[in-house]
N, C-alpha and C positions, 0 to 999 in steps of 0.2 A: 253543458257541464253542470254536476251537481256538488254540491261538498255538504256532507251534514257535518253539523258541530252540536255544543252544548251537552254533552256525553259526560258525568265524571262518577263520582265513589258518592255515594248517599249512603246515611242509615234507614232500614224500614220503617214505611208511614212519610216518608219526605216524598215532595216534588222537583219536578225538572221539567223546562222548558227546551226542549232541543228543536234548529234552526235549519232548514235545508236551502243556501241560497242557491239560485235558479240560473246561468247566464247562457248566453248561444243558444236559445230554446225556442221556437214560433208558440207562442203560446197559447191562440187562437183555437177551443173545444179540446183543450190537451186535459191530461188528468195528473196531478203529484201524487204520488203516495206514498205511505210507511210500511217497512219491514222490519222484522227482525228478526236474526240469528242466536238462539242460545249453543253454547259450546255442544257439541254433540249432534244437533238437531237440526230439521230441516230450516229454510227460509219458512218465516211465518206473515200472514201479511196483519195489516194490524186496520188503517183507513185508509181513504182517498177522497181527493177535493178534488171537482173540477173548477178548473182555473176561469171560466168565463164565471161563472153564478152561483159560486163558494157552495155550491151544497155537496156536502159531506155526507160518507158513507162508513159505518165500521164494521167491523165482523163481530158477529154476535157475541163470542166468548168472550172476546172484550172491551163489550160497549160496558160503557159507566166510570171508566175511571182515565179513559184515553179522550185529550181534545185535539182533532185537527182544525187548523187554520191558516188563512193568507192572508197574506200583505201586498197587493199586486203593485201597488206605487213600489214598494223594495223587492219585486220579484223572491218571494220568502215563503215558505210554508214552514209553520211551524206545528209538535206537538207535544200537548203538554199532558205529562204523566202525573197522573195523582195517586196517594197512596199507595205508593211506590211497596213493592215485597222483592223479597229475595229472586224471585223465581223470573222476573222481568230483565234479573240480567242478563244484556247478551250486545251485540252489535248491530246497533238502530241506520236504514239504510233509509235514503229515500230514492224514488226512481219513479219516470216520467212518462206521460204514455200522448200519443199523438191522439188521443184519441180522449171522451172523456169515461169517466170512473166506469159508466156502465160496458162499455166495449173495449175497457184497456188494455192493450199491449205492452208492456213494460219493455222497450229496447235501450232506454236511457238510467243507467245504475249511477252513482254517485259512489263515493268513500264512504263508509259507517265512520258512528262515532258508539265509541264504548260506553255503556252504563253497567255499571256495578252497585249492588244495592245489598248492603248487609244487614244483618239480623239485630 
């Protein structure tokens, strides 16, 4: 099971730390990652950590202002947005893959949390 949270209303130029806890999971070479849905538009992926040796991966369009990371003691992944704009809002997913970032399968989806960010 996954549940993201830490989702709410920001003004542009803010951050937000949003929290994916992990539970019922074997964790062992698995992979978390981040999505997100804007209104209209496909799933977009954003990073992914593998869970044994925290290296992090992101997609190029937007590296720089996106951080992922783990807490393996609180089974957590979190990611923190900087310099938040308009255009970032949408519904931040996280989902899980048996496998690590480089051969991930994503068959484990979580609940999004909503981020809105105004001008």
């Amino acid at each position: 099971q996954l549940q993201a949270s830490g989702g709410g209303s920001v003004q542009s130029g803010g951050s937000l730390r949003l929290s994916c806890a992990v539970s019922g999971f074997t964790f062992a070479d698995s992979a978390i990652a981040w999505f997100r849905q804007a209104p209209g538009k496909e799933h977009e992926g954003i990073s992914c950590i593998n869970w044994s040796d925290g290296k992090a991966y992101y997609v190029d369009s937007l590296k720089g202002r996106f951080t992922i990371s783990s807490d393996n003691a609180k089974n957590t992944v979190y990611l923190r947005i900087d310099s938040l704009k308009p255009e970032d809002t949408a519904v931040y997913f996280c989902a899980a893959s048996n496998t690590n970032c480089t051969y991930a399968k994503y068959h484990y989806w979580g609940r999004g949390t909503q981020v809105t960010v105004s001008s």
